[in-house]
C-alpha positions as CSV (number, residue, x, y, z in Angstrom):
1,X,-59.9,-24.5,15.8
2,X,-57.4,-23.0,13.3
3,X,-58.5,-20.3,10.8
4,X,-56.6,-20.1,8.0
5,X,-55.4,-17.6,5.4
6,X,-54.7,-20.0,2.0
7,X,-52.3,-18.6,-0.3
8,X,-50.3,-15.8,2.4
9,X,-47.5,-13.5,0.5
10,X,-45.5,-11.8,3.4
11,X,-43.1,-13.5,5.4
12,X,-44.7,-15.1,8.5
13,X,-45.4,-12.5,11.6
14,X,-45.1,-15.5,14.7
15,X,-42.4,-17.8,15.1
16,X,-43.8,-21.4,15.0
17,X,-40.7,-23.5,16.7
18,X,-40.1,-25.6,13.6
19,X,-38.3,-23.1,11.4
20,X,-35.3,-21.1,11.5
21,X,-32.0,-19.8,9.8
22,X,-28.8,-19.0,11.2
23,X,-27.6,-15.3,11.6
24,X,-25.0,-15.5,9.1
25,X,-27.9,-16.2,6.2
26,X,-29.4,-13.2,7.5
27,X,-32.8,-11.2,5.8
28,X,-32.0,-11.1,2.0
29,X,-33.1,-13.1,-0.7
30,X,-30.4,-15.2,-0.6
31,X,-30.7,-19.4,0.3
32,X,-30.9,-20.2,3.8
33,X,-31.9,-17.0,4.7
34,X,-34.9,-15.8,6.6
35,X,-37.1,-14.5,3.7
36,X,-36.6,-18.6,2.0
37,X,-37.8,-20.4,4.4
38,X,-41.1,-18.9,3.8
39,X,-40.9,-20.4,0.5
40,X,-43.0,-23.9,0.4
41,X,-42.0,-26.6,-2.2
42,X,-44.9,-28.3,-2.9
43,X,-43.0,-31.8,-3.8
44,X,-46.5,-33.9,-3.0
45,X,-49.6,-32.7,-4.5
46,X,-51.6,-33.7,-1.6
47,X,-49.8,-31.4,0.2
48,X,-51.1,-27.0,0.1
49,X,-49.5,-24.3,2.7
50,X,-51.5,-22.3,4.4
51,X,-51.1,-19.7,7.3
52,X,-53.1,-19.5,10.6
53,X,-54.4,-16.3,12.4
54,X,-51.7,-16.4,14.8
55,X,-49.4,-15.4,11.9
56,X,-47.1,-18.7,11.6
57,X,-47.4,-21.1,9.0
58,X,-48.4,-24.6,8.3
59,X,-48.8,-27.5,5.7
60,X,-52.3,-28.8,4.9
61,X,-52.8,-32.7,3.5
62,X,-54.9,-34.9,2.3
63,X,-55.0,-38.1,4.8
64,X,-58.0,-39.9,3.6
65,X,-61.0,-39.9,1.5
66,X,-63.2,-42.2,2.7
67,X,-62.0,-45.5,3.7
68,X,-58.8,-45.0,1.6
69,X,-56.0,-43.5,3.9
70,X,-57.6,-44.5,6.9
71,X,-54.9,-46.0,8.2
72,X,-52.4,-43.2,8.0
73,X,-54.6,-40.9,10.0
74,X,-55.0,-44.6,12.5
75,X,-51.2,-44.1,12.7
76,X,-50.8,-40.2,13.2
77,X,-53.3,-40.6,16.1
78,X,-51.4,-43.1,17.5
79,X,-47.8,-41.4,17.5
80,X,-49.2,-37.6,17.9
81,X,-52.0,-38.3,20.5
82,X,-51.8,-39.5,24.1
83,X,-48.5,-40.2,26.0
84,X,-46.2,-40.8,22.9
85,X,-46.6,-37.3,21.5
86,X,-44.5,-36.2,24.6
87,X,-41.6,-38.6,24.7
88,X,-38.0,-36.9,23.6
89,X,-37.3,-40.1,21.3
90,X,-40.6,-39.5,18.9
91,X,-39.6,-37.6,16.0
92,X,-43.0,-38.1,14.3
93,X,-43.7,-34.5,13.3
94,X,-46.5,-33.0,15.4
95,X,-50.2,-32.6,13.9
96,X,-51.8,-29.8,15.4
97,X,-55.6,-30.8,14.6
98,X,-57.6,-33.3,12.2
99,X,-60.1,-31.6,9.7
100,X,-62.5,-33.2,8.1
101,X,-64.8,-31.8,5.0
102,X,-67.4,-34.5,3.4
103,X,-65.7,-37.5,3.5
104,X,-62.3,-36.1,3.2
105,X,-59.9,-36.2,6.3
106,X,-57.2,-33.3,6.3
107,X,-54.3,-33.2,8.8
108,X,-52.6,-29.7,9.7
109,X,-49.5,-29.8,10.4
110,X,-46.0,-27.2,11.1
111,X,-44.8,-25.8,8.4
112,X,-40.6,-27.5,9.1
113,X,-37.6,-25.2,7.8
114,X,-35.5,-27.2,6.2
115,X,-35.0,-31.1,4.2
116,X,-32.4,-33.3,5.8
117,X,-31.9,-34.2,2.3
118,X,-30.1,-31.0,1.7
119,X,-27.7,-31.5,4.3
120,X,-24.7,-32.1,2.3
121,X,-24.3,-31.8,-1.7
122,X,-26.6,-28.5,-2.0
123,X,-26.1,-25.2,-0.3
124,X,-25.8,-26.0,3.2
125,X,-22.2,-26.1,4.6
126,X,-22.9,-28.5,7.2
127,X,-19.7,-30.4,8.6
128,X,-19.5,-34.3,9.2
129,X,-20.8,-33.6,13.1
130,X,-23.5,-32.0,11.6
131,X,-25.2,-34.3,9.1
132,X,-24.5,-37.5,11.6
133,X,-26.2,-35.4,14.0
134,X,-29.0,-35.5,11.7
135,X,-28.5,-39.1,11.2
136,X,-28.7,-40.1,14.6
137,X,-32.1,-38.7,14.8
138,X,-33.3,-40.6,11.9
139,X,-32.3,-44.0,13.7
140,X,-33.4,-42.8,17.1
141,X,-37.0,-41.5,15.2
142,X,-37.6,-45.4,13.5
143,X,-36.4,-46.9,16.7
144,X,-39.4,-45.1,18.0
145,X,-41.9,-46.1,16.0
146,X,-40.5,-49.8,15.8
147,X,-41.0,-49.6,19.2
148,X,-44.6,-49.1,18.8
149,X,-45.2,-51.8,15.9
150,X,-45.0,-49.1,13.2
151,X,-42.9,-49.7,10.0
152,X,-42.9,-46.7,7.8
153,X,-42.1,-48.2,4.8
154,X,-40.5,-45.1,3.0
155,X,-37.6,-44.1,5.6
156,X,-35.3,-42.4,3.1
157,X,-34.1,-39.2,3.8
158,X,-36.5,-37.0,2.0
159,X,-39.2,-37.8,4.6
160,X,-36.9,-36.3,7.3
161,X,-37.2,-32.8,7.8
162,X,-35.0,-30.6,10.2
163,X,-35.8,-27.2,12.0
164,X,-32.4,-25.5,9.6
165,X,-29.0,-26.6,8.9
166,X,-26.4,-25.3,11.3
167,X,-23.8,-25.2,8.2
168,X,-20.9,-25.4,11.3
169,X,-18.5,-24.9,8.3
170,X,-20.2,-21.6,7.2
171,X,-19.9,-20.2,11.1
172,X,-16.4,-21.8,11.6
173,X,-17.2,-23.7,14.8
174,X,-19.4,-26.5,15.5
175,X,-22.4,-25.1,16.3
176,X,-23.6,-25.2,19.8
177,X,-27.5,-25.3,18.8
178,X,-28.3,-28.6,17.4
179,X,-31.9,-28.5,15.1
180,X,-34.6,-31.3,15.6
181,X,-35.2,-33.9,13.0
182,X,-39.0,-34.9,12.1
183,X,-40.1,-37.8,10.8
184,X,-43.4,-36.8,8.1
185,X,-45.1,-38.5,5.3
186,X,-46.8,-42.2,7.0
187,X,-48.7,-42.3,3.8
188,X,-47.1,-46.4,3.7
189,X,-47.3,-47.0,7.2
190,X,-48.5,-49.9,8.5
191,X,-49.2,-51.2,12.1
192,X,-49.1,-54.2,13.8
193,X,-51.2,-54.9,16.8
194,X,-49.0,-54.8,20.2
195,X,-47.3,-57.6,21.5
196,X,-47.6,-59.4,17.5
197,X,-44.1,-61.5,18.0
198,X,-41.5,-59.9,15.8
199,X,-41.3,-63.2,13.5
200,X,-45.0,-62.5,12.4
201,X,-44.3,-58.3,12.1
202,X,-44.2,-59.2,7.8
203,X,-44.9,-57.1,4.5
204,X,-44.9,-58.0,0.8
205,X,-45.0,-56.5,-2.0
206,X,-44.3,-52.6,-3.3
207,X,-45.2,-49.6,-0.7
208,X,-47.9,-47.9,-2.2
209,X,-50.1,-45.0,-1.0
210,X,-52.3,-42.4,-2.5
211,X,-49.9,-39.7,-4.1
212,X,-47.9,-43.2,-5.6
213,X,-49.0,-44.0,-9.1
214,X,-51.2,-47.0,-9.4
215,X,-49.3,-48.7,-11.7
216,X,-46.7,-50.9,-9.6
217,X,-43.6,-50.3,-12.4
218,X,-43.8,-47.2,-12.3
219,X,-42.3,-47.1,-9.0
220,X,-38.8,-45.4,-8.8
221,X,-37.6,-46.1,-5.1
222,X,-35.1,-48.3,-4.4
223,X,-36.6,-52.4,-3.7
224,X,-34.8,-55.2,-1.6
225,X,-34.4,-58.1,-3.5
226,X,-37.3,-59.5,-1.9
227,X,-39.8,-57.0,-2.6
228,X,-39.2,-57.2,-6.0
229,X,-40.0,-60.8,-6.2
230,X,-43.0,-60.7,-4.0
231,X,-41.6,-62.0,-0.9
232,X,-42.9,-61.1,2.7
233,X,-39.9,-59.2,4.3
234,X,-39.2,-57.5,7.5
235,X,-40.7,-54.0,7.1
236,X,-38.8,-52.7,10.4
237,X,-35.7,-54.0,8.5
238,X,-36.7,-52.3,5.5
239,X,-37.1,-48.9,6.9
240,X,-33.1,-49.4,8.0
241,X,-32.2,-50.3,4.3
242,X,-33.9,-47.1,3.4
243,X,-32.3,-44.6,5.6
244,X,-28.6,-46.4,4.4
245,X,-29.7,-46.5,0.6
246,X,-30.4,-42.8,0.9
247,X,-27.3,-42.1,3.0
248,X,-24.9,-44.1,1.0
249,X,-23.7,-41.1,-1.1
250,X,-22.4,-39.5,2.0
251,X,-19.3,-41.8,2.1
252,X,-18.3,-39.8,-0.9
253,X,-18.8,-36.3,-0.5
254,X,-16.5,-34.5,1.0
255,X,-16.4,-31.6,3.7
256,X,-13.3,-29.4,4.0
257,X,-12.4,-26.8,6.9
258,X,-9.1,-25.1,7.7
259,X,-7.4,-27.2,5.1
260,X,-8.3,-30.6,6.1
261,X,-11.0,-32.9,3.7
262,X,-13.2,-35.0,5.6
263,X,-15.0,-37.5,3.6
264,X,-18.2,-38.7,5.1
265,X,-18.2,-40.7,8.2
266,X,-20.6,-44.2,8.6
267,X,-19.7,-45.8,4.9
268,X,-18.5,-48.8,6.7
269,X,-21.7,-49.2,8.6
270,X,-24.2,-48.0,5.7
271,X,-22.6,-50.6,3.5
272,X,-23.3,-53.2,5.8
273,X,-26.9,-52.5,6.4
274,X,-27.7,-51.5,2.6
275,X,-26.2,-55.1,1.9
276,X,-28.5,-56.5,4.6
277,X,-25.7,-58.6,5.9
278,X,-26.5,-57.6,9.5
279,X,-29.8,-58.3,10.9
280,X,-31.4,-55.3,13.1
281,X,-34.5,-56.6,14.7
282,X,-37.0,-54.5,17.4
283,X,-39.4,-55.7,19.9
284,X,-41.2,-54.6,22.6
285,X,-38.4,-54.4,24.6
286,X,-34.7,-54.1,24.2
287,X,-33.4,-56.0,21.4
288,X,-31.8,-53.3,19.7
289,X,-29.2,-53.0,18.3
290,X,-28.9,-57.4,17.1
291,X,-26.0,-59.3,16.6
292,X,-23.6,-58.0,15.6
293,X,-24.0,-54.7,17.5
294,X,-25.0,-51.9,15.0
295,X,-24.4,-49.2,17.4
296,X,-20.7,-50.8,18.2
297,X,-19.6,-50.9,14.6
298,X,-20.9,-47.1,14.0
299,X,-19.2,-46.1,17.2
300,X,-15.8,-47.9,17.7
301,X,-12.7,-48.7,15.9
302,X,-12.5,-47.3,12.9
303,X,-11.4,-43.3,13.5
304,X,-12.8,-40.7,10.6
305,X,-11.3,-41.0,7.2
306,X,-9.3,-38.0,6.6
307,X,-6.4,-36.3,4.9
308,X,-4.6,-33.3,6.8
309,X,-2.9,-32.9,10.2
310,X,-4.7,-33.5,12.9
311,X,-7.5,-35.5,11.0
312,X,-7.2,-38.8,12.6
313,X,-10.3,-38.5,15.4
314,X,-11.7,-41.0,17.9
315,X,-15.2,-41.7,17.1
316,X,-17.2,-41.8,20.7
317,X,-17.9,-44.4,22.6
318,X,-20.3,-46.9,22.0
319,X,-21.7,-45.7,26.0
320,X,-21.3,-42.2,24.6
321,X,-24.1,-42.4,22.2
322,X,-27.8,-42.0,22.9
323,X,-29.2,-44.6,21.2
324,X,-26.7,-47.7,22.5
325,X,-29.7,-49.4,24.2
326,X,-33.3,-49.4,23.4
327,X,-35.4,-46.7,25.7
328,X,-38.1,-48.4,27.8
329,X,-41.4,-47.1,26.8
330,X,-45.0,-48.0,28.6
331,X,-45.8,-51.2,27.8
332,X,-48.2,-52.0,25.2
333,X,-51.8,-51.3,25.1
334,X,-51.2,-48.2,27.8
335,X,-51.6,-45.6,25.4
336,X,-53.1,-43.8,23.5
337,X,-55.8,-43.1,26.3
């Protein structure tokens, strides 16, 4: 059972695992450093910090109140309990324990360093390996739960958090410790029971969840065509149109290092998928990437746009990349125990 200290002032006595910052942001009071990543932005009032005996910190929330929100803690038991919670590929951030006061469930969870969405165009100097890095993870973290007939339903980049930026520009080299990306916030989850066939895996309407205002135009995410009109849609495609959408300004920013400007790498690819012109579809098994490959058009052909000598660069091979074939995971039903 955790105790915990609501409201802690001093800097964190125990490292947790899930936050960090590089040397060269050392101790002061300056971003990135140390000291910050103590500091807690409280973007979703559901959400408190808190500290724990051990001396390391955590985030408190608000899963359910009654019968509202019961399927978000349904979901977190299914992806952090049991078998799953070990596999390398699930990127579903971890929840230490399940709390529960009247009729109100809680779930404690790490306190993460960083937001992958200030991995380029704030203070991080992260290079092009760096946030595609990143990137990767968020694909290979809703493969995962596609895998396991879970749609998230708000993918966009904010809901990723990383363990701190590795700002390979700041260092000068790429750096040779690579952060881990973690999927939070299932608050619009939903979940299909196993082996439902993928044409009947169907949504419709707005994402909504407790900390989203009630009334349905007052929400500001981006919509597919078909969700604005009220049509059932793919929700496994729709977490892919999120990530892009929320990606796309990448193919505009621009990274430079020894005098050569790198603009961001993918915009072929995230133009494609935000245009849904490709179709990705998941199943049980291994039907991932669809036709056309998504995987082949990220990874061949095209080399990095860049200005500079020496910026024309092979992108890997399509065999190079983790993600080229969908893993094979127990098969449904066998967890969790």
């Amino acid at each position: 059972m955790f105790m915990l200290i609501p409201d802690a002032e001093e800097p964190a006595e125990s490292s947790s695992g899930f936050a960090y910052a590089t040397p060269e942001r050392g101790l002061g009071p300056g971003i990135g450093s140390v000291i910050r990543i103590f500091e807690y932005q409280a973007l979703n009032p559901l959400c408190r910090p808190a500290r724990t005996r051990a001396g390391f910190d955590v985030v408190i929330r608000v899963l359910a109140i009654g019968q509202s929100g019961q399927d978000h803690v349904e979901i977190l038991n299914a992806l952090t309990r049991g078998d799953f919670a070990f596999f390398s590929a699930n990127h579903a951030i971890p929840l230490y324990e399940f709390i529960t006061f009247e009729d109100i469930t809680f779930g404690i969870f790490p306190m993460v360093g960083s937001r992958v969405e200030e991995a380029y165009g704030y203070w991080a100097k992260n290079s092009v390996g760096d946030v595609v890095d990143m990137l990767l993870q968020c694909l290979e973290a809703l493969l995962f739960i596609h895998s396991a007939k879970i749609a998230h339903r708000d993918a966009f980049k904010d809901n990723f958090l990383v363990q701190w930026h590795p700002e390979s520009l700041l260092i000068g080299y790429p750096s040779s410790s690579r952060p881990r990306v973690y999927l939070t916030d299932f608050e619009t989850a939903m979940k299909f029971p196993n082996g439902t066939p993928a044409a009947e895996c169907l949504a419709s309407g707005i994402p909504m969840g407790s900390s989203f205002p009630e009334d349905v135009s007052r929400y500001k995410r981006p919509v597919t065509p078909d969700m604005g009109a009220g049509q059932q849609y793919d929700p496994f495609k729709l977490d892919v149109w999120q990530l892009a959408m929320s990606f796309k300004n990448f193919q505009k920013y621009r990274f430079t290092q020894s005098g050569v400007t790198y603009v961001g790498q993918f915009s072929h690819i995230l133009e494609t998928v935000t245009g849904l012109k490709y179709v990705v579809r998941f199943s049980d098994n291994t039907t991932f990437p669809a036709d056309p490959p998504l995987c082949h058009q990220v990874a061949e052909g095209t080399p990095i746009s860049a200005t500079g000598p020496g910026a024309q660069q092979k992108r890997p091979s399509a065999q190079e990349l983790a993600f080229v074939r969908s893993p094979r995971y127990p098969p449904p039903g066998s967890f969790p125990r």
